[in-house]
Biopython code that builds the backbone (N, CA, C, O; Angstrom):
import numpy as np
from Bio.PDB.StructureBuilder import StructureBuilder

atoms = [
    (1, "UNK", "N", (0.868, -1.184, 0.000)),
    (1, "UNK", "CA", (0.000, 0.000, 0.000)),
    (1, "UNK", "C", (0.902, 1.230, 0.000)),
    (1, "UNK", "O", (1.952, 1.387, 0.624)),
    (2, "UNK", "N", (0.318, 2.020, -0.776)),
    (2, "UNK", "CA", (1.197, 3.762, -0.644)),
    (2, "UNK", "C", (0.273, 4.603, -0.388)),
    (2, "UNK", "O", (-0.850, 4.645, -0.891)),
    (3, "UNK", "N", (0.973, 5.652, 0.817)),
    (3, "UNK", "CA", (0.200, 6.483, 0.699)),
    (3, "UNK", "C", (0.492, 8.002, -0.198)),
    (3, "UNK", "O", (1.665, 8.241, -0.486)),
    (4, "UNK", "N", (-0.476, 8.893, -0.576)),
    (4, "UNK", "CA", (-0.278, 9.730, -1.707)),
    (4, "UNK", "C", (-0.662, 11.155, -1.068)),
    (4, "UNK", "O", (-1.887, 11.272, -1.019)),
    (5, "UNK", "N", (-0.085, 12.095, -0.645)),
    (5, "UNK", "CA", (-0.588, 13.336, 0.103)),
    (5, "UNK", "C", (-0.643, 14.272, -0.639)),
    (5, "UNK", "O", (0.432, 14.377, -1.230)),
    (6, "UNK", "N", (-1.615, 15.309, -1.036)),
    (6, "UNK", "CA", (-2.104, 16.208, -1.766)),
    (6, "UNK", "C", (-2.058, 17.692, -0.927)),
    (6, "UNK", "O", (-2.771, 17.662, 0.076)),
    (7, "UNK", "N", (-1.321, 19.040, -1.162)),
    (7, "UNK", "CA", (-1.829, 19.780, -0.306)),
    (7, "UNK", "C", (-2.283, 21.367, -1.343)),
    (7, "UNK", "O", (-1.609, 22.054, -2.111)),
    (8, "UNK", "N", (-3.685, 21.448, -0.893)),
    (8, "UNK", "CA", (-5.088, 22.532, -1.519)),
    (8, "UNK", "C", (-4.770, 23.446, -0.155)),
    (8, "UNK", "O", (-4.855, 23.284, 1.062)),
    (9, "UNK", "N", (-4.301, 24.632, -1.189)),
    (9, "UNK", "CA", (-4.573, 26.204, -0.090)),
    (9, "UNK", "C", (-5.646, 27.207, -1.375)),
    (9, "UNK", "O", (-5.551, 27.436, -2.581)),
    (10, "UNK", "N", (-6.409, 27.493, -0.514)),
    (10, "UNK", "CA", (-7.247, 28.226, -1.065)),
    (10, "UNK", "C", (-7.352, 30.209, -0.263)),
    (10, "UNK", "O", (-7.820, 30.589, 0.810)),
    (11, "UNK", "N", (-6.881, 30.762, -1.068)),
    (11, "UNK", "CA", (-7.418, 32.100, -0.408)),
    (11, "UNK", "C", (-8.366, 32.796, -0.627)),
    (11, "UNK", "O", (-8.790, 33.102, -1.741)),
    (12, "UNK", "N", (-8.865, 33.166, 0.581)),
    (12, "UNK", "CA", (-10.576, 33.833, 0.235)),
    (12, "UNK", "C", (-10.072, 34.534, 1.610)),
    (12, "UNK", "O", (-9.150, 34.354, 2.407)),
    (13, "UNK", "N", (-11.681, 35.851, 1.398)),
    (13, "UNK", "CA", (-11.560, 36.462, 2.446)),
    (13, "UNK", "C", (-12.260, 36.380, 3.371)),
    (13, "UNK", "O", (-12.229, 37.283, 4.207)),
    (14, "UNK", "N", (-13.111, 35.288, 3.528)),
    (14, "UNK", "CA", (-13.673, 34.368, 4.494)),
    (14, "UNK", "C", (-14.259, 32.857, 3.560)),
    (14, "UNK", "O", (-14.234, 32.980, 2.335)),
    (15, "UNK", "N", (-14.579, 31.989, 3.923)),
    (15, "UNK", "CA", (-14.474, 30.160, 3.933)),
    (15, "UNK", "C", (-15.132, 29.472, 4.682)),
    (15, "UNK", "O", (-14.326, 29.498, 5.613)),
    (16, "UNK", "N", (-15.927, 28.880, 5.048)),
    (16, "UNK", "CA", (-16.701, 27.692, 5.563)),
    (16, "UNK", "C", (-15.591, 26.538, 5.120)),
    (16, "UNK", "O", (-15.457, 26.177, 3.950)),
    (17, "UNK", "N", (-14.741, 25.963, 6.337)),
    (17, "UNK", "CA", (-13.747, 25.458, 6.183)),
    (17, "UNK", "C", (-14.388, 23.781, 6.087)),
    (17, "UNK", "O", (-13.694, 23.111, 5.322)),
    (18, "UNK", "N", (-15.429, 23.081, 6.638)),
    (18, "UNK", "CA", (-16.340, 22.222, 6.750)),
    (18, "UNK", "C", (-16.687, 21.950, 5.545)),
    (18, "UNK", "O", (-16.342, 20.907, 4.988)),
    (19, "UNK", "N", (-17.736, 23.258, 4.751)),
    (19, "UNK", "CA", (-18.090, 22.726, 3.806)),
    (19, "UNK", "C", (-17.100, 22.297, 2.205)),
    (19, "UNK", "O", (-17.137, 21.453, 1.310)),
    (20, "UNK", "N", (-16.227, 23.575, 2.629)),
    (20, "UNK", "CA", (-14.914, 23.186, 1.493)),
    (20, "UNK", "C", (-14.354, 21.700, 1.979)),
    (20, "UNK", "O", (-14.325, 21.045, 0.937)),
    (21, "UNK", "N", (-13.781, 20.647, 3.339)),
    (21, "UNK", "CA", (-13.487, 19.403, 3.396)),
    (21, "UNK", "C", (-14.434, 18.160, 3.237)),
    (21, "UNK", "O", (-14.055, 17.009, 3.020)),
    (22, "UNK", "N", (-16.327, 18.783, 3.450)),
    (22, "UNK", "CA", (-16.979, 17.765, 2.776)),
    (22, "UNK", "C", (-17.154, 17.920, 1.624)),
    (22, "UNK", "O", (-17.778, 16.903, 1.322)),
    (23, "UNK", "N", (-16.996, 18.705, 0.424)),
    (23, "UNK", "CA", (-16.592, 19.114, -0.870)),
    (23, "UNK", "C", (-15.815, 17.959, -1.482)),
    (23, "UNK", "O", (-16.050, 17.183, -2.408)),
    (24, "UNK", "N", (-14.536, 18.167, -0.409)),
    (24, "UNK", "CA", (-13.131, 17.439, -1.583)),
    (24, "UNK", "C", (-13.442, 16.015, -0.974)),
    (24, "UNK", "O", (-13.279, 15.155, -1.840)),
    (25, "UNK", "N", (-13.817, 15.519, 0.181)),
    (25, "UNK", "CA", (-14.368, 14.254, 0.575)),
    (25, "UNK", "C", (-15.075, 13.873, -0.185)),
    (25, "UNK", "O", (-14.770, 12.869, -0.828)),
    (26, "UNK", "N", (-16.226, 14.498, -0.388)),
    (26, "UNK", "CA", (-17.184, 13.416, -1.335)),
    (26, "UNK", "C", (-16.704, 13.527, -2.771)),
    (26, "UNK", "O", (-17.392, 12.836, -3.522)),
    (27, "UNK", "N", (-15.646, 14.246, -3.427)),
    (27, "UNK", "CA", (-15.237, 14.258, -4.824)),
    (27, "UNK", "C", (-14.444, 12.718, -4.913)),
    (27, "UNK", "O", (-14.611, 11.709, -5.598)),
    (28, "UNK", "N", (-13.654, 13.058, -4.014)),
    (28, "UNK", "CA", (-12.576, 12.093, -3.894)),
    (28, "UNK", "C", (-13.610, 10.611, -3.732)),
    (28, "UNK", "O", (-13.613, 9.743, -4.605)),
    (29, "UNK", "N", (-14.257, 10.545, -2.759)),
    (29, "UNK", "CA", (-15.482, 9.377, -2.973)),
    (29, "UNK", "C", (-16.125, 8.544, -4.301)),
    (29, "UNK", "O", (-16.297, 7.371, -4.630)),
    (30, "UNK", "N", (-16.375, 9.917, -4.865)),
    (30, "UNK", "CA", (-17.034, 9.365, -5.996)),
    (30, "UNK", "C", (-15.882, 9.393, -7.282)),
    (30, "UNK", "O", (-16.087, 9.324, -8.494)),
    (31, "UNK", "N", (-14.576, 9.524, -6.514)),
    (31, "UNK", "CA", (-13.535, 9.559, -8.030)),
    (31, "UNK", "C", (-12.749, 8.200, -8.281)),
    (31, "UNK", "O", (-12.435, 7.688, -9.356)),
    (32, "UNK", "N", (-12.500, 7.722, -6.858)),
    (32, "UNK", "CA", (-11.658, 6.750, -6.321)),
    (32, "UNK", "C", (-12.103, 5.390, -6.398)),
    (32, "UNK", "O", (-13.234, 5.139, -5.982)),
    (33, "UNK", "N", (-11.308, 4.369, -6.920)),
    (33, "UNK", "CA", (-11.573, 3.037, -6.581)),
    (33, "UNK", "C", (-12.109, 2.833, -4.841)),
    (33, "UNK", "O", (-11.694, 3.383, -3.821)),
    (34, "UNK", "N", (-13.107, 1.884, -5.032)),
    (34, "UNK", "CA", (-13.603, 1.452, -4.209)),
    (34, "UNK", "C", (-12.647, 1.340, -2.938)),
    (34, "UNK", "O", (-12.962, 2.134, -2.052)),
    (35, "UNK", "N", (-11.352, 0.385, -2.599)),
    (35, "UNK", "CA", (-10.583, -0.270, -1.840)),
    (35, "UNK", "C", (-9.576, 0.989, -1.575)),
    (35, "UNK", "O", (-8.485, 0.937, -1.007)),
    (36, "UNK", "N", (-10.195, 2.088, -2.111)),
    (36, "UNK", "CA", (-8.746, 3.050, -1.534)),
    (36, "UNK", "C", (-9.663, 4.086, -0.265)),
    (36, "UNK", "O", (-10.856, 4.386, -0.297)),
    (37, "UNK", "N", (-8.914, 4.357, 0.495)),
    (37, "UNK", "CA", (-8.832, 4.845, 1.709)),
    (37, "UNK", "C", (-8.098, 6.605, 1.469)),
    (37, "UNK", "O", (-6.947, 6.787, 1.073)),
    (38, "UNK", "N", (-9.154, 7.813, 1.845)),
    (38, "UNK", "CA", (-8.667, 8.737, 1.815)),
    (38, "UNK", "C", (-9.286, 9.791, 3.204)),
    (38, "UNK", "O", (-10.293, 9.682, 3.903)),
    (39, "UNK", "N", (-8.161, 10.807, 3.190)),
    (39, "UNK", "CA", (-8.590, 11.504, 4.632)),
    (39, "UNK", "C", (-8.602, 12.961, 4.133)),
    (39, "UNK", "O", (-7.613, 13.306, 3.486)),
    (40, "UNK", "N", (-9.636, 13.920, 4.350)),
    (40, "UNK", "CA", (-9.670, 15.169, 3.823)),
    (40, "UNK", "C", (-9.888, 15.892, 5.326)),
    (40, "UNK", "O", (-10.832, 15.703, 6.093)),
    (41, "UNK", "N", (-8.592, 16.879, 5.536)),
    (41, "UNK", "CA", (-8.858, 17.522, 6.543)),
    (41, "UNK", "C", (-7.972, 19.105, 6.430)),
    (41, "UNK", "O", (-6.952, 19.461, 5.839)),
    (42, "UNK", "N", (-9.018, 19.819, 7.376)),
    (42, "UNK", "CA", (-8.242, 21.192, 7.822)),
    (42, "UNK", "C", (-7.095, 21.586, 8.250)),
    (42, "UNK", "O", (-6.892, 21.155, 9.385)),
    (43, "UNK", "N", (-6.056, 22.363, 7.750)),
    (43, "UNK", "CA", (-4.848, 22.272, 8.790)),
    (43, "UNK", "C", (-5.081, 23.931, 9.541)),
    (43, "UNK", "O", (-4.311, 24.632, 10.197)),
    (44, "UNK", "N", (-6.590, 24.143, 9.061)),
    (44, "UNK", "CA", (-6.534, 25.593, 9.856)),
    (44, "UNK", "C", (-6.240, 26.953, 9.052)),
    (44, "UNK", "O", (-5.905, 26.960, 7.868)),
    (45, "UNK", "N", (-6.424, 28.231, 9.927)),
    (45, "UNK", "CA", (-6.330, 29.290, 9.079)),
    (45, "UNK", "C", (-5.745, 30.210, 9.362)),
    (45, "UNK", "O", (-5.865, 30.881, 10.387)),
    (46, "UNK", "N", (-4.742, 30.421, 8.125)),
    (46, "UNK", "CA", (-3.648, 31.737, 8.309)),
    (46, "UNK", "C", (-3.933, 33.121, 8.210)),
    (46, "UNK", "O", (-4.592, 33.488, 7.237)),
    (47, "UNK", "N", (-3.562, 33.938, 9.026)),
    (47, "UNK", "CA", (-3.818, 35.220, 8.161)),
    (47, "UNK", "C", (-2.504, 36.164, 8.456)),
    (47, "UNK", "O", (-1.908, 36.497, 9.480)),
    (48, "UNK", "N", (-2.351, 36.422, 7.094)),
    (48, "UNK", "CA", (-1.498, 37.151, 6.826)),
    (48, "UNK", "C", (-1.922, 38.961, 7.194)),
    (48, "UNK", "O", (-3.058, 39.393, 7.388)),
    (49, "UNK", "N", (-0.539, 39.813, 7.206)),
    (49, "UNK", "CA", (-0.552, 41.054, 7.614)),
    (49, "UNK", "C", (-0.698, 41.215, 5.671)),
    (49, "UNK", "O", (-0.735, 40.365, 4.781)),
    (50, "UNK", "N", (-0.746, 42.650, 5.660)),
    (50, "UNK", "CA", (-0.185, 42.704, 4.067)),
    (50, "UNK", "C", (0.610, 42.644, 3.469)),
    (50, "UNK", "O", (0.510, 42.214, 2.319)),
    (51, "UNK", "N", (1.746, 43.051, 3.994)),
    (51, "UNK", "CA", (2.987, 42.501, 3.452)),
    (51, "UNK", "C", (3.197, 40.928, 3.294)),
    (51, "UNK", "O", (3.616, 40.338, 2.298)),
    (52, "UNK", "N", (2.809, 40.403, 4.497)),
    (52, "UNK", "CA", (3.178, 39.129, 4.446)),
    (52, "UNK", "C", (2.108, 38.126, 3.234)),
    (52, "UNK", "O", (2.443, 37.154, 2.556)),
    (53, "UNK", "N", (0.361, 39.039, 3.353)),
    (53, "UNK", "CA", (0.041, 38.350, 2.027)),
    (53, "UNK", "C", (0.527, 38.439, 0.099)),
    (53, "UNK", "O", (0.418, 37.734, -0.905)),
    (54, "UNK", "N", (0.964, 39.493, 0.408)),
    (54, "UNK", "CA", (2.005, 39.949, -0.998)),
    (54, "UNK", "C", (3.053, 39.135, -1.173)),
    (54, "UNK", "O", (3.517, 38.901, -2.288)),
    (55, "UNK", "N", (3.519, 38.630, -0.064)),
    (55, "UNK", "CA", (4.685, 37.452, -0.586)),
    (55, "UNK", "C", (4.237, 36.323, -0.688)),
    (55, "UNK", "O", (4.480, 35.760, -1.755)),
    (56, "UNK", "N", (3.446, 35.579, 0.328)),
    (56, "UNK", "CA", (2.972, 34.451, 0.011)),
    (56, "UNK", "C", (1.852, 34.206, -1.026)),
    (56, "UNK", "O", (1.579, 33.054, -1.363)),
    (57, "UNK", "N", (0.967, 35.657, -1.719)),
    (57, "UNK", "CA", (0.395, 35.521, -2.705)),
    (57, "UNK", "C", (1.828, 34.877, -4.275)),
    (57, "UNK", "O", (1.838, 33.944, -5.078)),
    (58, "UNK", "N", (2.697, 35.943, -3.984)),
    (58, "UNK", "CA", (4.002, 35.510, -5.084)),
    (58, "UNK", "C", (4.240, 34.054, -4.986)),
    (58, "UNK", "O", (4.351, 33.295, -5.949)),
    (59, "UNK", "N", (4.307, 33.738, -3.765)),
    (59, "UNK", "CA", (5.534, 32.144, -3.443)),
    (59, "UNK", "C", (4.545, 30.840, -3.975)),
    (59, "UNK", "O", (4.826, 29.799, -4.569)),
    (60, "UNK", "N", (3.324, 31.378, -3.498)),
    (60, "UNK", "CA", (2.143, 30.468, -3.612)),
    (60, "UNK", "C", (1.251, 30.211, -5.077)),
    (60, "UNK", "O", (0.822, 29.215, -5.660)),
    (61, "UNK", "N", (1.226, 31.987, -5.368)),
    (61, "UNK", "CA", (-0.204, 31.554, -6.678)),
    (61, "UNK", "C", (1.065, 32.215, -7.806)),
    (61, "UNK", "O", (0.813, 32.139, -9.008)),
    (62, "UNK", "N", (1.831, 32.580, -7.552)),
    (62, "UNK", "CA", (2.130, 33.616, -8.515)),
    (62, "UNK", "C", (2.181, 34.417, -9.126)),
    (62, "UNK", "O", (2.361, 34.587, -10.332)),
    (63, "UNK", "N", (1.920, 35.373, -7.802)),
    (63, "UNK", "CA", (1.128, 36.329, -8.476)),
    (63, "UNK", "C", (2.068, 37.249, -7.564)),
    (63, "UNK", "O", (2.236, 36.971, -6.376)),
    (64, "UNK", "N", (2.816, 38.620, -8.311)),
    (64, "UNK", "CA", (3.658, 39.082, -8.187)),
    (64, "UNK", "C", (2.901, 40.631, -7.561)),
    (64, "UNK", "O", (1.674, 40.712, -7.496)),
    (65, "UNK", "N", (3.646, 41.591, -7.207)),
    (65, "UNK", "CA", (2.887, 42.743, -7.543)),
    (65, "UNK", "C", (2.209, 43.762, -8.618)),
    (65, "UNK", "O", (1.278, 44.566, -8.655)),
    (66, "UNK", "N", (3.288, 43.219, -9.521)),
    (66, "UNK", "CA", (3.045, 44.131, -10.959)),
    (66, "UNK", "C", (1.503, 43.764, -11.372)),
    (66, "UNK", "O", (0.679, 44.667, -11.516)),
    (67, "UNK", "N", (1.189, 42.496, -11.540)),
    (67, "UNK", "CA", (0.631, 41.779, -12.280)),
    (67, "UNK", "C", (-0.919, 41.601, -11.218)),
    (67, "UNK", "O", (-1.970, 41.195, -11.716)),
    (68, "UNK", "N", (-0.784, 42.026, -9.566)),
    (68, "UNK", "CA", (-1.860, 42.354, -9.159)),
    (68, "UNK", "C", (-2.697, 44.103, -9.151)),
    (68, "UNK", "O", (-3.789, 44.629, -8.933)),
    (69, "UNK", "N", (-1.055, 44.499, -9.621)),
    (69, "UNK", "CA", (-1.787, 46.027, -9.580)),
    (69, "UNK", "C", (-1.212, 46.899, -8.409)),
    (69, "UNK", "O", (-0.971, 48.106, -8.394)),
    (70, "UNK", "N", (-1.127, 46.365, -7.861)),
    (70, "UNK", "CA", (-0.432, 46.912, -6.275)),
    (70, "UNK", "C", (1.209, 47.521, -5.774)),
    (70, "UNK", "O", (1.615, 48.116, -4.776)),
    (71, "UNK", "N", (1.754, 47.095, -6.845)),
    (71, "UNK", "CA", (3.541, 47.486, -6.832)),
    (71, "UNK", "C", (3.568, 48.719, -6.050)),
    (71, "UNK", "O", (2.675, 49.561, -6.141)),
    (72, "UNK", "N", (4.771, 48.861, -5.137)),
    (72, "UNK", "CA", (4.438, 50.254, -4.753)),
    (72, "UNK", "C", (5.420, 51.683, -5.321)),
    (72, "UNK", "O", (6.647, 51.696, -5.225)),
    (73, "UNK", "N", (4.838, 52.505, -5.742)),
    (73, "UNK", "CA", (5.082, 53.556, -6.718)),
    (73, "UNK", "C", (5.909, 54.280, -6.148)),
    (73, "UNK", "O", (5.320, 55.283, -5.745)),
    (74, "UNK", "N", (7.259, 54.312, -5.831)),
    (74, "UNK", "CA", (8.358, 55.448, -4.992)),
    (74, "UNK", "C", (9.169, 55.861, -5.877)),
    (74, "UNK", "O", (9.657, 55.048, -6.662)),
    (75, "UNK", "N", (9.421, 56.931, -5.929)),
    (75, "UNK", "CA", (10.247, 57.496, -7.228)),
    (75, "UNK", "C", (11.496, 57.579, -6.368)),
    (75, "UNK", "O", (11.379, 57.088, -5.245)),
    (76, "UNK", "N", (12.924, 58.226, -6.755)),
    (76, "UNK", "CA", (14.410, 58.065, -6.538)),
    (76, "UNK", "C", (14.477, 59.813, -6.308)),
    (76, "UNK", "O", (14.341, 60.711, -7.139)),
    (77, "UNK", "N", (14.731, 59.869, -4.911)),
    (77, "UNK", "CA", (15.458, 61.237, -4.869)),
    (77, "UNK", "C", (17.080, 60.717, -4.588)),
    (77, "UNK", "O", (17.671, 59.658, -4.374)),
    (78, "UNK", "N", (17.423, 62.319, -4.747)),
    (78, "UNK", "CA", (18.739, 62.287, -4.913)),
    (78, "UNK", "C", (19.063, 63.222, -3.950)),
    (78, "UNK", "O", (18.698, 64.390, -4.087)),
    (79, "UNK", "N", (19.561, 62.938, -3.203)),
    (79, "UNK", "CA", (20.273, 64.016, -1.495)),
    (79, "UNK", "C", (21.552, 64.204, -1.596)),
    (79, "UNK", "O", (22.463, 63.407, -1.371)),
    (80, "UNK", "N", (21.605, 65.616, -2.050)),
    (80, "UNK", "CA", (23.217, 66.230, -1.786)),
    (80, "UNK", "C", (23.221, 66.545, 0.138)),
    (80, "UNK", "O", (22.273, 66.847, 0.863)),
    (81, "UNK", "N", (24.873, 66.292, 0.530)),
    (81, "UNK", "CA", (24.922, 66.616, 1.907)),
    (81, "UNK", "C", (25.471, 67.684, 1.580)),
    (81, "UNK", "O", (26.139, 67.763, 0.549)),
    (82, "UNK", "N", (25.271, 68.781, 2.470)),
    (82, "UNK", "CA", (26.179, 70.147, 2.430)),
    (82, "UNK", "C", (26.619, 70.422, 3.791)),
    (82, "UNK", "O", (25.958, 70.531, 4.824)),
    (83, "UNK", "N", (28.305, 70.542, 3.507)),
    (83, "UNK", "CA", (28.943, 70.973, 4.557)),
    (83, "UNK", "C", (29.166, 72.015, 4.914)),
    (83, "UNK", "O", (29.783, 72.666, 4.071)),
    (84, "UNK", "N", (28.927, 72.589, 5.915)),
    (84, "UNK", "CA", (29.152, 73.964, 6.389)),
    (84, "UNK", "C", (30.572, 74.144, 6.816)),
    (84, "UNK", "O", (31.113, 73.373, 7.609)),
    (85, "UNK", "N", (31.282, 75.371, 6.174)),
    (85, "UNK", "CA", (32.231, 75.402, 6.548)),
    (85, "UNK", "C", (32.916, 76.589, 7.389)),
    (85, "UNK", "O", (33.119, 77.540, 6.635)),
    (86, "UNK", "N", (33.316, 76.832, 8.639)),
    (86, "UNK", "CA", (34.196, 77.526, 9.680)),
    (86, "UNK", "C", (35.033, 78.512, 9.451)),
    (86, "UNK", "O", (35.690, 78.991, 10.375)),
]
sb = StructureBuilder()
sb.init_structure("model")
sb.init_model(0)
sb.init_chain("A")
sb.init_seg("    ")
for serial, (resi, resn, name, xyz) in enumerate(atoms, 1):
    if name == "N":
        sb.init_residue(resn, " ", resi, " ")
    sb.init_atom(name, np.array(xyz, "f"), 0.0, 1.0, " ", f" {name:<3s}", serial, name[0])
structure = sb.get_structure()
């Protein structure tokens, strides 16, 4: 026997975490040979600050800033120091 582990992250800005694991339960039910054995469960819910969802949106879906719209727009100054002189 092998076992085969699958891992589904879904982001939303709220989830019925229940009805999304009896979802992939009964898919998997009606997809699977009879004699196979499967377990669909929650590992729980993250929430990110914004920064931290901007990266794990990248690491995860791929989705960068440019390409959500959001990049953040800072232009380049240039600072002369001036010395005073005695």
């Amino acid at each position: 026997m092998k076992a085969f582990s699958f891992n589904v992250t879904i982001a939303a800005t709220a989830l019925d975490t229940e009805v999304i694991e009896d979802t992939i339960r009964q898919a998997l039910a009606d997809g699977l040979p009879a004699d196979t054995l499967a377990l669909c469960k929650s590992d729980g819910v993250k929430e990110y600050s914004e920064q931290g969802w901007k990266v794990a949106r990248n690491r995860k879906f791929g989705i960068g800033v440019k390409e959500a719209g959001d990049a953040h727009k800072a232009t380049s100054a240039k600072v002369e120091a001036e010395v005073a002189t005695a």
